[in-house]
PDB file of N, CA, C and O in Angstrom, chain B, residues numbered from 101:
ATOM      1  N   UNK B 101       0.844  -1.184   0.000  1.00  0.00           N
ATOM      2  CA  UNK B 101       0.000   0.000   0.000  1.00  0.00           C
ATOM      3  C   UNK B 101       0.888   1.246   0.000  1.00  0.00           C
ATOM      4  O   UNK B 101       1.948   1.069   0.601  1.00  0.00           O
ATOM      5  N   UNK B 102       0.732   2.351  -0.479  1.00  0.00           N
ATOM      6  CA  UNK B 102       1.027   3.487  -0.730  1.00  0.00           C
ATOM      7  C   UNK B 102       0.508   4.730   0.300  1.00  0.00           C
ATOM      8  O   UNK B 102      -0.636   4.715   0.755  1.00  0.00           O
ATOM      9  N   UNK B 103       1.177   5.476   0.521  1.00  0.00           N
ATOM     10  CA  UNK B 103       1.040   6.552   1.645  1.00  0.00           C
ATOM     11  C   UNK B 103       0.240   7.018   0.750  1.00  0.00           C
ATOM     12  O   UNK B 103       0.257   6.923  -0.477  1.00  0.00           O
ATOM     13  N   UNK B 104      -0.999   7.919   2.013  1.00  0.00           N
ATOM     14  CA  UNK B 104      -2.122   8.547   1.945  1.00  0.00           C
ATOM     15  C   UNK B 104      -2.495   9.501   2.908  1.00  0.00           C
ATOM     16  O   UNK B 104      -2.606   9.208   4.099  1.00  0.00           O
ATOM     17  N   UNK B 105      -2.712  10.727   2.415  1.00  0.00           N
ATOM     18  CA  UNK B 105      -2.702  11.757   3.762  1.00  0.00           C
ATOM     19  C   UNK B 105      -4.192  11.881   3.412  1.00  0.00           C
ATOM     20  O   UNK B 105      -4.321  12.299   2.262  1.00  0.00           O
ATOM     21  N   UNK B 106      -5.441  11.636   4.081  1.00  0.00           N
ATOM     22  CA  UNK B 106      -6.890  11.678   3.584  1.00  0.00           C
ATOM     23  C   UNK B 106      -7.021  12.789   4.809  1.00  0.00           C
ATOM     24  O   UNK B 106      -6.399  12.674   5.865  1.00  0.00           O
ATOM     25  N   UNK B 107      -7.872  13.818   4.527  1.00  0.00           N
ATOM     26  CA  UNK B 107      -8.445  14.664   5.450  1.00  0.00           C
ATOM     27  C   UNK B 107      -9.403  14.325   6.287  1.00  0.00           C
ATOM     28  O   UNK B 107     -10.284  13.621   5.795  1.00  0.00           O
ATOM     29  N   UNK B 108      -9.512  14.617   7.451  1.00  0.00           N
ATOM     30  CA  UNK B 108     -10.935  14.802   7.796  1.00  0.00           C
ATOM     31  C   UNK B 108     -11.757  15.549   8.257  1.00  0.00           C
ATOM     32  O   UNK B 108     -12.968  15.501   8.042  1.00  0.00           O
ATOM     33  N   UNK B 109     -11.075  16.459   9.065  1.00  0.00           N
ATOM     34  CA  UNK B 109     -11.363  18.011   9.073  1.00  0.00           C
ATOM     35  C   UNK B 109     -11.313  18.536   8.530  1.00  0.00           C
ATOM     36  O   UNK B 109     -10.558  18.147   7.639  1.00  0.00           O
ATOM     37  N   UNK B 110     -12.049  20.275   8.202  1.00  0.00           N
ATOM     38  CA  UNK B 110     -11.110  21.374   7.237  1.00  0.00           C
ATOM     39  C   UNK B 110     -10.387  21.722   8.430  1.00  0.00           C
ATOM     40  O   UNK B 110     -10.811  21.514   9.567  1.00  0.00           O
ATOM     41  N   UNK B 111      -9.147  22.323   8.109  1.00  0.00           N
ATOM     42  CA  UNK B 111      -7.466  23.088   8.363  1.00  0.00           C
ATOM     43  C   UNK B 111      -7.260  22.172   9.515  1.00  0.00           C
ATOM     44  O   UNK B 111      -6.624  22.716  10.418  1.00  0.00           O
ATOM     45  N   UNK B 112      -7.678  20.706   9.800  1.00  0.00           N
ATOM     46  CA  UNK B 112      -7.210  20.436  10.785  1.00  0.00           C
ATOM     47  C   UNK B 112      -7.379  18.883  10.974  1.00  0.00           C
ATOM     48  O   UNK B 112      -8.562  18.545  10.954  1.00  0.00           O
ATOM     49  N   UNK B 113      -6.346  17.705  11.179  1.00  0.00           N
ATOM     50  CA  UNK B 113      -6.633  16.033  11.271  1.00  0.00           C
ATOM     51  C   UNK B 113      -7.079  15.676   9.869  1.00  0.00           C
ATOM     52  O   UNK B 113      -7.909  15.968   9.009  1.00  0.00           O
ATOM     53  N   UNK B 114      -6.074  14.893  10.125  1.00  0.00           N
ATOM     54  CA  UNK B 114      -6.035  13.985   9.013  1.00  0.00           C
ATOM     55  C   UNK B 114      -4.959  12.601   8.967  1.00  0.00           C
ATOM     56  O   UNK B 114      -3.818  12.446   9.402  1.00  0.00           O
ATOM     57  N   UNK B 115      -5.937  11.664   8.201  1.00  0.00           N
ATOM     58  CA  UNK B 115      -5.421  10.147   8.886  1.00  0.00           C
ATOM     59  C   UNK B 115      -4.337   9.277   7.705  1.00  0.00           C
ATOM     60  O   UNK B 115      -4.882   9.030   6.629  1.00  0.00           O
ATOM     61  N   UNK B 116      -3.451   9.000   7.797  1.00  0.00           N
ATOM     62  CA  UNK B 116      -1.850   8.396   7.518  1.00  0.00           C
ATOM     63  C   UNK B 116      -2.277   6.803   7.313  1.00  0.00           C
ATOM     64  O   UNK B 116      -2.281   5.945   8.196  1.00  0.00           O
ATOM     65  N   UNK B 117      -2.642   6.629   5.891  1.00  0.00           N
ATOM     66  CA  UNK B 117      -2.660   5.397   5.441  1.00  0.00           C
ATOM     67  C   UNK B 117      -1.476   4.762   5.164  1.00  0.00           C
ATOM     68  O   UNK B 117      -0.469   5.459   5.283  1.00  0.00           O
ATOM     69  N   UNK B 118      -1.329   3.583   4.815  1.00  0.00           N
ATOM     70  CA  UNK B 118      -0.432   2.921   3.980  1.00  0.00           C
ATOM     71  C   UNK B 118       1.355   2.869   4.622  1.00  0.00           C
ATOM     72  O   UNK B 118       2.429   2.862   4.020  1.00  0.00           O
ATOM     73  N   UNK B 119       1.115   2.850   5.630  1.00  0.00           N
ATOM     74  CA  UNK B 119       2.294   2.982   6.800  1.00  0.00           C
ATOM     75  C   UNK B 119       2.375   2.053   7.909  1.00  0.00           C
ATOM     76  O   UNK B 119       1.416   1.730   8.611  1.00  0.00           O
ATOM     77  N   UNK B 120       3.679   1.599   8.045  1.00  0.00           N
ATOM     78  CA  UNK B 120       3.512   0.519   9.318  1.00  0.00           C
ATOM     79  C   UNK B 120       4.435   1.276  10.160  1.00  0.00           C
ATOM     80  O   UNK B 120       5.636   1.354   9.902  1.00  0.00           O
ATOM     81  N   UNK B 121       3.835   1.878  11.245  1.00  0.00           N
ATOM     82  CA  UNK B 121       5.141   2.528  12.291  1.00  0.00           C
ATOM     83  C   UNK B 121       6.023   1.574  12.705  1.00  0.00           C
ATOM     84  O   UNK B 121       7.171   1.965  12.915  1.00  0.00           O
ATOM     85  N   UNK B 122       5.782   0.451  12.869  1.00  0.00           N
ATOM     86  CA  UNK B 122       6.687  -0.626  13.585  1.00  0.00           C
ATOM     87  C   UNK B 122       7.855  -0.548  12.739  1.00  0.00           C
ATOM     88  O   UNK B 122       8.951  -0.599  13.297  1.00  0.00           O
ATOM     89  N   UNK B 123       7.793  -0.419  11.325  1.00  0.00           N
ATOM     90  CA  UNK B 123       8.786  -0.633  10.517  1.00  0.00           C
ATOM     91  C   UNK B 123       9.555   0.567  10.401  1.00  0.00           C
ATOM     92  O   UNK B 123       9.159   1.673  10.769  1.00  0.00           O
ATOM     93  N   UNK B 124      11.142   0.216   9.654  1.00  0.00           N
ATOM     94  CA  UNK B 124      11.590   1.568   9.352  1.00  0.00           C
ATOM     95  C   UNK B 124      10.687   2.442   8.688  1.00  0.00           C
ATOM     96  O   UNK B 124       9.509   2.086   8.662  1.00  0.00           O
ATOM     97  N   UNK B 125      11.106   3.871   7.965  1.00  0.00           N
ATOM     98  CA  UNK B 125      10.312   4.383   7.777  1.00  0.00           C
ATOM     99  C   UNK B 125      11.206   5.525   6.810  1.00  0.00           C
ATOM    100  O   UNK B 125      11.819   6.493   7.259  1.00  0.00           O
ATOM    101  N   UNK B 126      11.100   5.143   5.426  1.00  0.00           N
ATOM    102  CA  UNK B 126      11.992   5.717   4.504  1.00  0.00           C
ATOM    103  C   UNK B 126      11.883   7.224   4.165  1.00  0.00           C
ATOM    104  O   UNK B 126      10.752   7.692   4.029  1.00  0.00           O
ATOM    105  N   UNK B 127      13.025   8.065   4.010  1.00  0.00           N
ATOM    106  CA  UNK B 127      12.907   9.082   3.981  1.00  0.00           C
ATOM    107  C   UNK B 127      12.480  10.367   3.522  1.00  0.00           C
ATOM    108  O   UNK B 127      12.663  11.514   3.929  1.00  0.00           O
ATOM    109  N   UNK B 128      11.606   9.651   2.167  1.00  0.00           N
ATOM    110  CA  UNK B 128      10.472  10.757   1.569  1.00  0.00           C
ATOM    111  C   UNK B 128       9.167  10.417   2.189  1.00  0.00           C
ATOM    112  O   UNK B 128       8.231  11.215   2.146  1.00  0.00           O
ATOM    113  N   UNK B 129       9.063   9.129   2.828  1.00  0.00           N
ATOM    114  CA  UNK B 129       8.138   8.852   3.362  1.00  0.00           C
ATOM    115  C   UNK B 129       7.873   9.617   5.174  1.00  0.00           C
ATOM    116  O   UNK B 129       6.840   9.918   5.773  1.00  0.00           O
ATOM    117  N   UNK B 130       9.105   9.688   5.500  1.00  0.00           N
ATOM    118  CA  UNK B 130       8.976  10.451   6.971  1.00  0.00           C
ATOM    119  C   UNK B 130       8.451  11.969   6.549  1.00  0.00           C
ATOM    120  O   UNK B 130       7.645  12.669   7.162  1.00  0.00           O
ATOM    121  N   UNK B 131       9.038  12.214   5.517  1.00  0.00           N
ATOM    122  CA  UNK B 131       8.961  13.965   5.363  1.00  0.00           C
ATOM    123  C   UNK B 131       7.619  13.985   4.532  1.00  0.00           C
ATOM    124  O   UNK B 131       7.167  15.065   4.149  1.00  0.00           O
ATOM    125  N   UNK B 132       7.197  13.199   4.347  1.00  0.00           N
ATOM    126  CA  UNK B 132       5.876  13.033   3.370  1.00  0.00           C
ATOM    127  C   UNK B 132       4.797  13.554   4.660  1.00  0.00           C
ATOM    128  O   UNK B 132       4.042  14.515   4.514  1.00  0.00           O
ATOM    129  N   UNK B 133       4.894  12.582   6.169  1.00  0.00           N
ATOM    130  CA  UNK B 133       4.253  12.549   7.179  1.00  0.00           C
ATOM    131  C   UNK B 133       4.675  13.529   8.125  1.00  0.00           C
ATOM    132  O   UNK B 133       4.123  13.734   9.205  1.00  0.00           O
ATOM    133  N   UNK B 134       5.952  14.294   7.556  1.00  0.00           N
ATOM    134  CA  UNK B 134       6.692  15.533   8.596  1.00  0.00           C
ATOM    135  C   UNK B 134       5.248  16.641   8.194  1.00  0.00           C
ATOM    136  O   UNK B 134       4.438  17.222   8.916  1.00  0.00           O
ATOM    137  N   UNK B 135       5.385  16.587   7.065  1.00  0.00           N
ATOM    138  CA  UNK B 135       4.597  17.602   6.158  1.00  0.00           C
ATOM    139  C   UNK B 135       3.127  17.724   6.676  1.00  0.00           C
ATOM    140  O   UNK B 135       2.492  18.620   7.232  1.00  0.00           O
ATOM    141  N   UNK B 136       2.927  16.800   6.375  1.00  0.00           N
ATOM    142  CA  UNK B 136       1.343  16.702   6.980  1.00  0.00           C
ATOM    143  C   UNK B 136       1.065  16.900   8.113  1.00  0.00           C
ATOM    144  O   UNK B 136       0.138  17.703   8.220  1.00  0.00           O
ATOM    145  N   UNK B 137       1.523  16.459   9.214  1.00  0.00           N
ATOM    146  CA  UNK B 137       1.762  17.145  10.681  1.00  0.00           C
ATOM    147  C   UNK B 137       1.800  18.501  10.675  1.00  0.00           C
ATOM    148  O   UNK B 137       1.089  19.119  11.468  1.00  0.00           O
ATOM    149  N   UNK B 138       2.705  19.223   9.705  1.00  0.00           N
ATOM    150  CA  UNK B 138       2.746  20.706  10.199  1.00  0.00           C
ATOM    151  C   UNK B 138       1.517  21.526   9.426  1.00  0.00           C
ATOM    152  O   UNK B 138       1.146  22.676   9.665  1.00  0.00           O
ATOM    153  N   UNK B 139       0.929  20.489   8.307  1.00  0.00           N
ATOM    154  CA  UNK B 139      -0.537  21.062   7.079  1.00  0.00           C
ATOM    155  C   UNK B 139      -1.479  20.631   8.452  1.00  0.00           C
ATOM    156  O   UNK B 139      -2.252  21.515   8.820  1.00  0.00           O
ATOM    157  N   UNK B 140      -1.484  19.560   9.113  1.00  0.00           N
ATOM    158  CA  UNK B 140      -3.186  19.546   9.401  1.00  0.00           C
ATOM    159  C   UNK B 140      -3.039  19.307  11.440  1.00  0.00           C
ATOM    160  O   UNK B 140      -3.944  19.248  12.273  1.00  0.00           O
ATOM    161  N   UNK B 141      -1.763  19.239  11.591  1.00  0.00           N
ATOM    162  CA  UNK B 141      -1.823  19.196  13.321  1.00  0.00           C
ATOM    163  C   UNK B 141      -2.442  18.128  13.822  1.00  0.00           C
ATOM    164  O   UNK B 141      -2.542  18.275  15.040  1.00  0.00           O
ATOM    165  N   UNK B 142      -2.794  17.364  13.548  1.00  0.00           N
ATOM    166  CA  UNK B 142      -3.514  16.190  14.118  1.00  0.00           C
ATOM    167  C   UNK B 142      -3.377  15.108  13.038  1.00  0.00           C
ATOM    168  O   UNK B 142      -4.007  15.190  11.984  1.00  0.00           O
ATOM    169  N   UNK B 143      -2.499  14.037  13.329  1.00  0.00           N
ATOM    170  CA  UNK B 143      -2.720  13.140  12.538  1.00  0.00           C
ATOM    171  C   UNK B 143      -3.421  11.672  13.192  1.00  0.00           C
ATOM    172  O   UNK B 143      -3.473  11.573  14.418  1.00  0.00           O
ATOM    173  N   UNK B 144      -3.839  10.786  12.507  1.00  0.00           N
ATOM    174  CA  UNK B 144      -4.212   8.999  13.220  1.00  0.00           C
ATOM    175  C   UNK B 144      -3.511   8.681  12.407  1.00  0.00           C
ATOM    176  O   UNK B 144      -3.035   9.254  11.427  1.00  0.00           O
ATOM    177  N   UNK B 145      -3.414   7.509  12.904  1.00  0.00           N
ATOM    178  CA  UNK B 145      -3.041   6.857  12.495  1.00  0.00           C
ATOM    179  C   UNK B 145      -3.601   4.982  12.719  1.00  0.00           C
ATOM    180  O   UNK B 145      -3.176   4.226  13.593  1.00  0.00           O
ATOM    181  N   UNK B 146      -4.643   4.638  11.629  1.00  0.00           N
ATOM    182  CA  UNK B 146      -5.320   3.191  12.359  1.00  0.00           C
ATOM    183  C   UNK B 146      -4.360   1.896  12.617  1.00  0.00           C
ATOM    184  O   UNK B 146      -3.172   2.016  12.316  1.00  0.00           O
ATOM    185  N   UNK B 147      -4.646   1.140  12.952  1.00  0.00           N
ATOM    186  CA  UNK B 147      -4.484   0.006  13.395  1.00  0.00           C
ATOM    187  C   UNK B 147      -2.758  -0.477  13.664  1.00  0.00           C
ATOM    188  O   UNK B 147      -1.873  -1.207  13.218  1.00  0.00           O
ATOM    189  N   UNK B 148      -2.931   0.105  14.285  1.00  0.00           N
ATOM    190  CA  UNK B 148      -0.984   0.373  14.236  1.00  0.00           C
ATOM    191  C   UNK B 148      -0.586  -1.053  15.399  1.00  0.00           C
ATOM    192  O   UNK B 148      -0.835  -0.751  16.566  1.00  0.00           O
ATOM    193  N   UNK B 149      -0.237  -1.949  15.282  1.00  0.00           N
ATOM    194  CA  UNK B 149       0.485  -2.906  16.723  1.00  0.00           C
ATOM    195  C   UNK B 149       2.135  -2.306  17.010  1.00  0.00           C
ATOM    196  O   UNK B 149       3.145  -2.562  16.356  1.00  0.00           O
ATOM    197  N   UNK B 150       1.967  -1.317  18.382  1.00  0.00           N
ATOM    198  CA  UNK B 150       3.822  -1.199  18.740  1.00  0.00           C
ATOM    199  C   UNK B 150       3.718  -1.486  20.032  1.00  0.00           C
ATOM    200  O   UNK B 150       2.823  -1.656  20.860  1.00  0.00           O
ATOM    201  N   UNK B 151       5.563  -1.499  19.947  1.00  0.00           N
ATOM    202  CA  UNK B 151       5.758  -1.899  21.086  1.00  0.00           C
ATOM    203  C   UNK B 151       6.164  -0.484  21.755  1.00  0.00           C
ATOM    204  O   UNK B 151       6.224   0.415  20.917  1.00  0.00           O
ATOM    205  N   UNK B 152       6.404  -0.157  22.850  1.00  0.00           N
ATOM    206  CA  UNK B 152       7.285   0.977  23.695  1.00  0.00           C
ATOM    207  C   UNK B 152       7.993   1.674  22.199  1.00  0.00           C
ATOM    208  O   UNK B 152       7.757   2.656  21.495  1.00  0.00           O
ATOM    209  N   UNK B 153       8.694   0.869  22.198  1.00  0.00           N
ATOM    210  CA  UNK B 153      10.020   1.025  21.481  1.00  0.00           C
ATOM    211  C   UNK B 153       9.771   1.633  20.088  1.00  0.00           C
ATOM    212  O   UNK B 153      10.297   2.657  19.653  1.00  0.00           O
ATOM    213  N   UNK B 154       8.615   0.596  19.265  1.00  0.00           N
ATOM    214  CA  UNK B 154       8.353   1.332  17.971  1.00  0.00           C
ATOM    215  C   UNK B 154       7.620   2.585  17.870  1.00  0.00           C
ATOM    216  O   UNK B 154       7.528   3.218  16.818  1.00  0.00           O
ATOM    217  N   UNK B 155       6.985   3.012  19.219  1.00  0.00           N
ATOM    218  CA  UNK B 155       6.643   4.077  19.044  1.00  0.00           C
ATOM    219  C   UNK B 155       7.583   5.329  19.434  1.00  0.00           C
ATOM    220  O   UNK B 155       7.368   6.452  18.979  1.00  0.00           O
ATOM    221  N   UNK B 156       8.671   5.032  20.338  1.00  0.00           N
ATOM    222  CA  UNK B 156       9.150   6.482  20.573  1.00  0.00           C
ATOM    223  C   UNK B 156      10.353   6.773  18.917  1.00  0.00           C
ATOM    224  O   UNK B 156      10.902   7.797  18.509  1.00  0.00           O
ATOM    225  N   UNK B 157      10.339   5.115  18.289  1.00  0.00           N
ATOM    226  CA  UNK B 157      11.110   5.378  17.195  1.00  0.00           C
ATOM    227  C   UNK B 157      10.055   6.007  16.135  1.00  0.00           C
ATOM    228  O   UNK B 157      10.463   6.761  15.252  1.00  0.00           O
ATOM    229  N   UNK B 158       8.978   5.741  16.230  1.00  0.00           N
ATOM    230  CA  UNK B 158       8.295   6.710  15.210  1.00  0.00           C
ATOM    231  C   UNK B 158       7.884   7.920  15.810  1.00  0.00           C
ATOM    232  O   UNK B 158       7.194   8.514  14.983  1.00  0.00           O
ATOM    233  N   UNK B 159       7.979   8.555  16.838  1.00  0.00           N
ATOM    234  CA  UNK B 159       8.092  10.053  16.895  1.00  0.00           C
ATOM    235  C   UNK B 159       8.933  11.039  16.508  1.00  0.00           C
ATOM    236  O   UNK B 159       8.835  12.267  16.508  1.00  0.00           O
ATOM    237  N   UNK B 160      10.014  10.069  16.086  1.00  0.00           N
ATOM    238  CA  UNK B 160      11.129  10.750  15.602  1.00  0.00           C
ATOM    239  C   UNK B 160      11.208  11.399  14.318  1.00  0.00           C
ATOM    240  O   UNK B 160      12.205  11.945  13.846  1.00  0.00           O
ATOM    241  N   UNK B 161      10.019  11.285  13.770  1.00  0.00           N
ATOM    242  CA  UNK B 161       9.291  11.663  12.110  1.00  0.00           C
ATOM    243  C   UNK B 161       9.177  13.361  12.474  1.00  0.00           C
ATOM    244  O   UNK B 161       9.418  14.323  11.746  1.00  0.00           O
ATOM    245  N   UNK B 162       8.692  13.308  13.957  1.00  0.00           N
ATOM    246  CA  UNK B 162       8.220  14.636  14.149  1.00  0.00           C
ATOM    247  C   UNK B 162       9.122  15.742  14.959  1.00  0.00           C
ATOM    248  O   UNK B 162       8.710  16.901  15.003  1.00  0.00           O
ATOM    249  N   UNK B 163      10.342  15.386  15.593  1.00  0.00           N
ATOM    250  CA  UNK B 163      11.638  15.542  15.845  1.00  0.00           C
ATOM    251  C   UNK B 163      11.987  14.921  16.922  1.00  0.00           C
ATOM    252  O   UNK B 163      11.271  14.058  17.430  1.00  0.00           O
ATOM    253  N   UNK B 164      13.565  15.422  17.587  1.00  0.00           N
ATOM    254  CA  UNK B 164      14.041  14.822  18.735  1.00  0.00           C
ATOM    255  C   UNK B 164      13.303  15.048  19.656  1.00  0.00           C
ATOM    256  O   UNK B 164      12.889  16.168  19.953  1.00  0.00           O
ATOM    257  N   UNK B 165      12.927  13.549  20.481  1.00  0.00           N
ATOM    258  CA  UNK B 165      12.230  13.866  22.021  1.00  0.00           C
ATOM    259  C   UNK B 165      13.264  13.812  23.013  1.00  0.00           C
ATOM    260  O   UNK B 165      14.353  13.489  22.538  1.00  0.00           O
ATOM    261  N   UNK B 166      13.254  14.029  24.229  1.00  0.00           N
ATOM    262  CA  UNK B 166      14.082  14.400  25.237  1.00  0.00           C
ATOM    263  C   UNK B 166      13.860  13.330  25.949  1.00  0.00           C
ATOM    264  O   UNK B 166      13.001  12.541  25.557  1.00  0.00           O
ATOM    265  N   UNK B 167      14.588  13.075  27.148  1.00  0.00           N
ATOM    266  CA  UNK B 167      14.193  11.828  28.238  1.00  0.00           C
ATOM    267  C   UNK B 167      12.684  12.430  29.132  1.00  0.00           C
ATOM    268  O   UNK B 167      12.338  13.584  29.387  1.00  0.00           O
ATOM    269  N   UNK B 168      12.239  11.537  29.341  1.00  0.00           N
ATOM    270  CA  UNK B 168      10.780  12.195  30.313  1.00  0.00           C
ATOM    271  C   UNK B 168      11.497  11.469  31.529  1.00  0.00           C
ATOM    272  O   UNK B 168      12.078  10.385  31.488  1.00  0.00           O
ATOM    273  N   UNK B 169      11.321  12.335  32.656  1.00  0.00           N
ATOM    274  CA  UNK B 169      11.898  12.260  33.798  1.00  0.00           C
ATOM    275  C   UNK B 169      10.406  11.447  34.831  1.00  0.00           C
ATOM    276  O   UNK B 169       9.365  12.101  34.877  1.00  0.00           O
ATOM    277  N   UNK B 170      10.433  10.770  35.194  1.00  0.00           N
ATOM    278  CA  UNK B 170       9.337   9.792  36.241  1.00  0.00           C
ATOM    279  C   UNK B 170       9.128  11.354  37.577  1.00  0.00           C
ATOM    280  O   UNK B 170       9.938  12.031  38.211  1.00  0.00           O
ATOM    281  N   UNK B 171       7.910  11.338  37.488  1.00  0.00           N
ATOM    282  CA  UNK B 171       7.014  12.367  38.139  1.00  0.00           C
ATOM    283  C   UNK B 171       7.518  11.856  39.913  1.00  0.00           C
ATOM    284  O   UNK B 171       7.031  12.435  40.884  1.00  0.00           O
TER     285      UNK B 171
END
């Protein structure tokens, strides 16, 4: 399947087909989804299975996160 930025709001969310976060995540394809983040601010993303791990590696689409310090 092929990346898909489908709207669902106007100026705002919109949902990220054709993507497996678990997997790497090639580099017109990150900036494909950089893009859209900064066009619509809200993205989904469905049926995604991660672990811890695959998800703080797919935030990295949207830049560096920092350590979160335990409250």
């Amino acid at each position: 399947m092929t990346l898909a930025i489908v709207p669902l709001a106007p100026h705002i969310e919109a949902e990220i087909q054709g993507v497996d976060l678990s997997k790497p995540i090639a580099a017109n394809v990150r900036k494909e989804i950089h893009d859209a983040w900064l066009n619509n601010l809200v993205l989904l993303f469905r049926n995604q299975n991660l672990t811890q791990q695959d998800l703080l590696t797919a935030t990295t689409v949207f830049g560096r996160i920092g350590k979160i310090s335990p409250r």
